[in-house]
C-alpha positions as CSV (number, residue, x, y, z in Angstrom):
1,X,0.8,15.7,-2.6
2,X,3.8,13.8,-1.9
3,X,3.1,9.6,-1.3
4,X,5.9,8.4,1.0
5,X,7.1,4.8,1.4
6,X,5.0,2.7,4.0
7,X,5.7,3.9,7.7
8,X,6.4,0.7,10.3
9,X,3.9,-1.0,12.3
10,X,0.4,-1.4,11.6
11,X,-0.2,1.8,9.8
12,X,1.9,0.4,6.5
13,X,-1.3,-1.6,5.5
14,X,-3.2,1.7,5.7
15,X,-0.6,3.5,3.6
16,X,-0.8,0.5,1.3
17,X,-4.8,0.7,0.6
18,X,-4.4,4.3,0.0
19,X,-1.7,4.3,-2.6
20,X,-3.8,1.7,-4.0
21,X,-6.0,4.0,-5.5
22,X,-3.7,5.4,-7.9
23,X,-2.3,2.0,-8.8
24,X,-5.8,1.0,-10.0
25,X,-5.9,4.4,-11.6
26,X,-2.6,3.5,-13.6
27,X,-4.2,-0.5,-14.4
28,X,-7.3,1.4,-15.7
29,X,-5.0,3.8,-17.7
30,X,-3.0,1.1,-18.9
31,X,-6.3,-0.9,-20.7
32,X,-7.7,2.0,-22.2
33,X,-4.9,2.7,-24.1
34,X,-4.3,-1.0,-25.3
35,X,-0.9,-1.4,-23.9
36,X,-1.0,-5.1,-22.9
37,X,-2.2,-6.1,-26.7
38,X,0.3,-3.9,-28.2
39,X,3.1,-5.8,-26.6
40,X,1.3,-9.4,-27.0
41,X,3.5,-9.7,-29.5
42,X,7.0,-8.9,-28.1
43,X,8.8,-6.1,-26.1
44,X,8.8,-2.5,-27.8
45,X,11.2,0.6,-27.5
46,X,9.5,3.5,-25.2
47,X,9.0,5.5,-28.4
48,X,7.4,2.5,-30.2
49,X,5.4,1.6,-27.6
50,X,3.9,5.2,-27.1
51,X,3.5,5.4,-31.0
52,X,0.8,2.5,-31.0
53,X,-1.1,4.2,-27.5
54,X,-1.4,7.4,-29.3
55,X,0.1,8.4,-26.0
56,X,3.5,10.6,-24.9
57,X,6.2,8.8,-24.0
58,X,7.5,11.2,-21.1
59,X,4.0,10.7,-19.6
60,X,3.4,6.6,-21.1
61,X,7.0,6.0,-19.0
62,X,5.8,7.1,-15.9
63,X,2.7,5.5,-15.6
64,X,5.0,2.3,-16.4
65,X,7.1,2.7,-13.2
66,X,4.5,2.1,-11.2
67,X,2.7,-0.9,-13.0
68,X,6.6,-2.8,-13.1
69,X,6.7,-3.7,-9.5
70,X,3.5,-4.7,-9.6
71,X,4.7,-7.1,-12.3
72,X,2.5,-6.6,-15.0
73,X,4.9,-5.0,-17.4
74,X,8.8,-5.8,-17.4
75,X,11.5,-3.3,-18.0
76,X,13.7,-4.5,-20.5
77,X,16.2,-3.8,-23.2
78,X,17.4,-0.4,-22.4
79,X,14.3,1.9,-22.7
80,X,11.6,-1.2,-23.7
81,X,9.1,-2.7,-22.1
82,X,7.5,-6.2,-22.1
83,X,4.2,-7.9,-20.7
84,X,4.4,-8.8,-17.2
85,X,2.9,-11.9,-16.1
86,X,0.0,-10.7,-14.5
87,X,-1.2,-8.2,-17.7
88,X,-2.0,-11.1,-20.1
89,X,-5.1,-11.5,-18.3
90,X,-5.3,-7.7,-19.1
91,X,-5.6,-8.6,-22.7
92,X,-9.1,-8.3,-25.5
93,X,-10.7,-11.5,-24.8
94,X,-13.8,-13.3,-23.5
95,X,-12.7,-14.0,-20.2
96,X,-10.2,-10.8,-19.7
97,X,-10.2,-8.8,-16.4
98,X,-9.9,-5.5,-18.3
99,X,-13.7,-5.5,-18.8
100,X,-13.7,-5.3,-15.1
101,X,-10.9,-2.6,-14.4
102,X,-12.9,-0.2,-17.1
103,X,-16.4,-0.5,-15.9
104,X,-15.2,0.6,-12.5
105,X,-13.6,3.8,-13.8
106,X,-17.3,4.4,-15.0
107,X,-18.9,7.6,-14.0
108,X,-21.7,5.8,-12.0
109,X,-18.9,3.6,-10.3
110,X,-16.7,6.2,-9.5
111,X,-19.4,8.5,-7.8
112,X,-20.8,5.4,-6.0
113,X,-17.3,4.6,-4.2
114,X,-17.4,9.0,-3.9
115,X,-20.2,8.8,-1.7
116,X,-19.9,5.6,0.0
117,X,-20.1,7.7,3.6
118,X,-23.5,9.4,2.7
119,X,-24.6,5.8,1.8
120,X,-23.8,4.5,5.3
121,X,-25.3,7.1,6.6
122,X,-28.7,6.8,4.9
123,X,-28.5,2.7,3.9
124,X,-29.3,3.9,0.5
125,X,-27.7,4.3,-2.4
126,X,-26.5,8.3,-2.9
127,X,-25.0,8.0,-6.3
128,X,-25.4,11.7,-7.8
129,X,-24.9,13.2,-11.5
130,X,-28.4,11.9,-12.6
131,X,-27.6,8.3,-13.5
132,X,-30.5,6.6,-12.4
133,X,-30.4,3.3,-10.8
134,X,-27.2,1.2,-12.9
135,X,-29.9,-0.3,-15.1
136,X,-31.1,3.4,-16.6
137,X,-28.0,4.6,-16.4
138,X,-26.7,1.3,-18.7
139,X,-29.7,1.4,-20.9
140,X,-28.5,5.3,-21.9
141,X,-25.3,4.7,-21.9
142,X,-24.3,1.9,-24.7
143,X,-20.6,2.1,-24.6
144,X,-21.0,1.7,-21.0
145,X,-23.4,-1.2,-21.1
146,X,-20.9,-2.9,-23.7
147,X,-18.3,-3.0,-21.1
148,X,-20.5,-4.2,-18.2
149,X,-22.3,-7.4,-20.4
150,X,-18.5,-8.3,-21.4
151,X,-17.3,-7.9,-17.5
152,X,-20.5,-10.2,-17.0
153,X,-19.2,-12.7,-19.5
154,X,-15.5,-12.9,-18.4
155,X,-17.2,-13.5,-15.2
156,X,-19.9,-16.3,-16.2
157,X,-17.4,-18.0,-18.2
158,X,-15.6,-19.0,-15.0
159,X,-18.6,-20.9,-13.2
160,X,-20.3,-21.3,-16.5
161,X,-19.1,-25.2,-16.9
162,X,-19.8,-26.1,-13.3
163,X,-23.5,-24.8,-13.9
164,X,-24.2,-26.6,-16.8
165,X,-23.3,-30.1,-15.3
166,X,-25.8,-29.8,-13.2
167,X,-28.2,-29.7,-16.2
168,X,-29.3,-32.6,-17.8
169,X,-29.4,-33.6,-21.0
170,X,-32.7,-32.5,-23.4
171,X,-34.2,-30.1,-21.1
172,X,-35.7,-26.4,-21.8
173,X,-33.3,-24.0,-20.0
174,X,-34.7,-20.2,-19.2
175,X,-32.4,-18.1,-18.2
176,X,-34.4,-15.1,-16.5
177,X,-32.6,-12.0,-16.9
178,X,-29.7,-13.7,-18.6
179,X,-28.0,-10.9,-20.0
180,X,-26.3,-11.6,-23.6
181,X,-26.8,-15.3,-22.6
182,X,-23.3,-16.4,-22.0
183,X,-24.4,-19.5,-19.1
184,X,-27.0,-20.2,-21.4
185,X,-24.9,-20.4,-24.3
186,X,-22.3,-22.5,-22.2
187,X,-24.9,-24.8,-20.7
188,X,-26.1,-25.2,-24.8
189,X,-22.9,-26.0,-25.9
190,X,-22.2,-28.7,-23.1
191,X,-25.7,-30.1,-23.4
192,X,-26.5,-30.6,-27.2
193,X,-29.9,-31.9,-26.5
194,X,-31.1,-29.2,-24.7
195,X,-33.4,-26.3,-25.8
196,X,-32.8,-22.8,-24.3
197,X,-34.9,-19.3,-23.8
198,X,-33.2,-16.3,-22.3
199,X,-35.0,-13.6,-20.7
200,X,-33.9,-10.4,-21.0
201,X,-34.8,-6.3,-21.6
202,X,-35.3,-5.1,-24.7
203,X,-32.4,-3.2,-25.6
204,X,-30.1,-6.5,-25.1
205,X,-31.9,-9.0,-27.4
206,X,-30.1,-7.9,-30.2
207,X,-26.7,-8.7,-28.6
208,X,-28.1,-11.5,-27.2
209,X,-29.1,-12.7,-30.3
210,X,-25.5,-11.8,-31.5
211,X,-23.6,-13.7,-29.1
212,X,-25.8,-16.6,-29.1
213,X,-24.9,-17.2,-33.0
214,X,-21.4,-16.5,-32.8
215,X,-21.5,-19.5,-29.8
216,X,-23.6,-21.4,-32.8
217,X,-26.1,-22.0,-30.2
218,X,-28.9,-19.3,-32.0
219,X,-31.3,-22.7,-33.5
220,X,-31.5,-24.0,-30.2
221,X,-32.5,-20.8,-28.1
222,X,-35.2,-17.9,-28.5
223,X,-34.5,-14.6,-27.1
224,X,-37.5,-12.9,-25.5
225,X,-37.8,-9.2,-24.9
226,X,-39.5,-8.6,-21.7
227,X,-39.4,-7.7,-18.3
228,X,-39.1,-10.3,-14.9
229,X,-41.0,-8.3,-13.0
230,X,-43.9,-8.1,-15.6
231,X,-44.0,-12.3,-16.8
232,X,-41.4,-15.0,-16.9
233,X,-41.9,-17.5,-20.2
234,X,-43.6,-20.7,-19.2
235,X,-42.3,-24.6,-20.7
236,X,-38.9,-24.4,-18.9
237,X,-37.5,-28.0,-17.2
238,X,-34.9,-25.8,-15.3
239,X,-35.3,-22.0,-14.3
240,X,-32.0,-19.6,-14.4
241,X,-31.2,-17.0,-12.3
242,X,-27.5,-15.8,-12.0
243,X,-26.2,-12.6,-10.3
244,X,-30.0,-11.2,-10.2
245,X,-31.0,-11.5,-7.0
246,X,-28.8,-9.8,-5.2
247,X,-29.5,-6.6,-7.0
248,X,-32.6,-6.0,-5.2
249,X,-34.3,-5.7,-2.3
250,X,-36.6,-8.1,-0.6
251,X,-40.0,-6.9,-2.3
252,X,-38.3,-7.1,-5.6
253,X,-37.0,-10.2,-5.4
254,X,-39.8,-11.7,-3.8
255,X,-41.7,-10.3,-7.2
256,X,-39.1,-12.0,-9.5
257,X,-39.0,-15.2,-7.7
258,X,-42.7,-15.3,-7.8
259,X,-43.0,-14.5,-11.4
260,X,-40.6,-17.8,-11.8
261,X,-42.8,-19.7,-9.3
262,X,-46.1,-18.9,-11.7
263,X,-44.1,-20.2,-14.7
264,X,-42.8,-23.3,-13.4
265,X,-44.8,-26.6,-13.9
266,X,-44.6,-29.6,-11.6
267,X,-41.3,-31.2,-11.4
268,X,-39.2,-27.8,-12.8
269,X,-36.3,-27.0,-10.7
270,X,-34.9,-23.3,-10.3
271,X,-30.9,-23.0,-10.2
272,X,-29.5,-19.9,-8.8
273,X,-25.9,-18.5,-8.8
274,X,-25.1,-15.8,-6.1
275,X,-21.9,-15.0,-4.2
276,X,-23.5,-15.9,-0.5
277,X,-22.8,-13.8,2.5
278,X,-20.5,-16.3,5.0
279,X,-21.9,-16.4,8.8
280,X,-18.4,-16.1,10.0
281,X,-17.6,-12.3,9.8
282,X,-14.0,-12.5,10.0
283,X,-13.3,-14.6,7.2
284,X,-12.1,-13.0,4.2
285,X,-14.5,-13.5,1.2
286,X,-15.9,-11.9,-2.5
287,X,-19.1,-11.5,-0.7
288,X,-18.0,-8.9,1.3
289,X,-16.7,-6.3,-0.9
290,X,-19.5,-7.7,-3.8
291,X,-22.1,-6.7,-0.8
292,X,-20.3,-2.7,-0.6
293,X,-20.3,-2.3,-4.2
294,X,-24.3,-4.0,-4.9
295,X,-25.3,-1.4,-1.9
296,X,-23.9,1.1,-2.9
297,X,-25.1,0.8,-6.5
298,X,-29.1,-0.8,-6.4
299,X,-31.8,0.4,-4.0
300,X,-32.0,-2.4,-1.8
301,X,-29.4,-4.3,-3.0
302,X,-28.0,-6.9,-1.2
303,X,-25.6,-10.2,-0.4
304,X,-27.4,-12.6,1.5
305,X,-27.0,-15.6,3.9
306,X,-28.0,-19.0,3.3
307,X,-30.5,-18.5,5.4
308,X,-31.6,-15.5,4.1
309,X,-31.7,-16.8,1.1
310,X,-33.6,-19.5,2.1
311,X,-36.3,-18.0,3.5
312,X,-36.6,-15.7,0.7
313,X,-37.3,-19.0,-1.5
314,X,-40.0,-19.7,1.1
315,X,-41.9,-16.9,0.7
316,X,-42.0,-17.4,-2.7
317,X,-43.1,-21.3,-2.8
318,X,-39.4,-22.6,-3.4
319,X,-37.9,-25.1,-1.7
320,X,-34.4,-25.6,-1.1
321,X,-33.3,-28.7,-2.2
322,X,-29.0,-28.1,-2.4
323,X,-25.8,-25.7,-2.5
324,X,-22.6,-26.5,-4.2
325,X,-19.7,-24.3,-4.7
326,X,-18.4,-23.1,-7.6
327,X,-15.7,-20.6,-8.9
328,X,-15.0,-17.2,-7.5
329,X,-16.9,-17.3,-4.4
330,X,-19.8,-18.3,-6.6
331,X,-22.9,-20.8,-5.0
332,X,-25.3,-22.8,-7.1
333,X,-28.7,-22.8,-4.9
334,X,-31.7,-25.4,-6.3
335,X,-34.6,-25.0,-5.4
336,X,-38.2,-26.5,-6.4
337,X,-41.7,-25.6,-6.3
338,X,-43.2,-26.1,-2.8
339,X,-45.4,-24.9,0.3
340,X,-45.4,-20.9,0.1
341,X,-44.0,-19.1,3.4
342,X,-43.4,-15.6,4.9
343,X,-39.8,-14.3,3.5
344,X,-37.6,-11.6,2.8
């Protein structure tokens, strides 16, 4: 197949999203074989360069003609190469994007964009190949569920600081379904007089349990193994619940927000960070390729409205008390015990 350059007029954006495809293909390509660390520390020769990727050179050199315009490697010094602007965000950290770029090359990911059509056709999710829903496919999978808590964590870590302001000081903190507790660890750290318990399946406590010490927050937090759809721990002063709503559908979250209503006492408040569907439907926003990807993925999943969120709170006995705005698209929604209601 032969890609051509963009034809005039308003099929180049088209052409544009198409080619696309194999420039995320060559991004993916270029993380998995550790290029952008392998030049963190200067340009290399071609043949150097390939050397360290454990990759041929013939082969490493084309794939680096494509990523060059889009300026995350330079061409330099004859043959070399050098990192780009954009590719140090590419690098093995905490808050990297190459967490994200690999867990979309995932087989589960992959087939889910595959059969996107039959999707839309049904309003169900029509991922093949036996994975399960992301959750059993992740819990079988443990490179793969590596990947996705640290694409979680680069992710938290950018609204994690605007959540735990609104925190205060020498409160119990349960974060329900908190994953390897990186907001929990964050809202520890700012808040040194606060006590934490993170909620989570059982086949993440132990990296919970990890990253919580390696944040030096371990003393202060206890790591329960359990379920939110079976019981959510009692004593908490402030309820978490971050990107977990929007995985399911409205029966399902109705359970989990009523298993949080049961366990809060009088005067606990629930915080909740979602990326909301906007009411304007032209405006450009995370929510709307966040809301493909969750239905696509989870049966039932789903981006919701204010409104819809809202009344989901209802039926639960939540009130909505505020919204701010935080990073990335993010909202933080508070909410507190109140009069029950019909929601979904």
């Amino acid at each position: 197949m032969t890609v051509t350059t963009p034809p005039p007029g308003p099929a180049g954006p088209i052409h544009d999203l198409t080619v696309n495809v194999w420039r995320f293909a060559a991004v993916r390509a270029f993380v998995e074989l550790g290029c952008a660390d392998h030049l963190a520390g200067g340009p290399l020769p071609l043949a150097e360069l390939a050397r360290r990727c454990g990759a041929d050179a013939w082969a490493l050199e084309r794939l680096l003609r494509v990523l060059t315009p889009l300026e995350i490697v330079d061409a330099v010094d004859g043959d070399g190469y050098a990192l780009g602007g954009s590719a140090h965000a590419l690098r093995d950290a905490d808050d990297s994007l190459r967490w994200m770029v690999l867990i979309q090359g995932d087989p589960v990911w992959w087939d889910a964009l595959r059969r996107l059509p039959d999707t839309v056709r049904t309003g169900r999710p029509e991922i093949h190949g036996g994975y399960g829903t992301p959750w059993e496919y992740l819990a079988g999978a443990p490179e793969a569920d590596d990947r996705f808590q640290r694409f979680m964590t680069a992710r938290t870590l950018r609204i994690s600081a605007a959540v735990a302001e609104s925190v205060d000081d020498g409160h119990t903190v349960v974060d329900v379904g908190g994953g390897r507790g990186t907001l929990l660890a964050a809202v520890l750290r700012a808040r040194p007089g606060c006590r934490g318990v993170l909620l989570d399946l059982p086949h993440e406590a132990a990296g919970a349990r990890a990253y919580l010490a390696g944040r030096e927050v371990a003393g202060r937090c206890e790591v329960v193994a359990g379920d939110f759809f079976g019981e959510v721990p009692g004593g908490g002063d402030v309820y978490l619940l971050a990107s977990v709503l929007h995985d399911w559908g409205p029966a399902e979250a109705r359970k989990i927000l009523d298993n949080v209503r049961a366990a809060m006492a009088p005067g606990a408040r629930l915080l909740c960070a979602d990326i909301l569907l906007r009411e304007d439907r032209r405006a450009p926003h995370p929510s709307n390729e966040l809301g493909l990807r969750i239905m696509s993925l989870h049966p039932g999943g789903r981006e919701r409205t204010l409104a819809e969120y809202e009344a989901l709170l209802a039926g639960s006995g939540l009130r909505l008390t505020g919204v701010a705005d935080l990073p990335d698209g993010f909202s933080l929604v508070s909410a507190v015990p109140g009069e029950a209601a019909d929601g979904g």
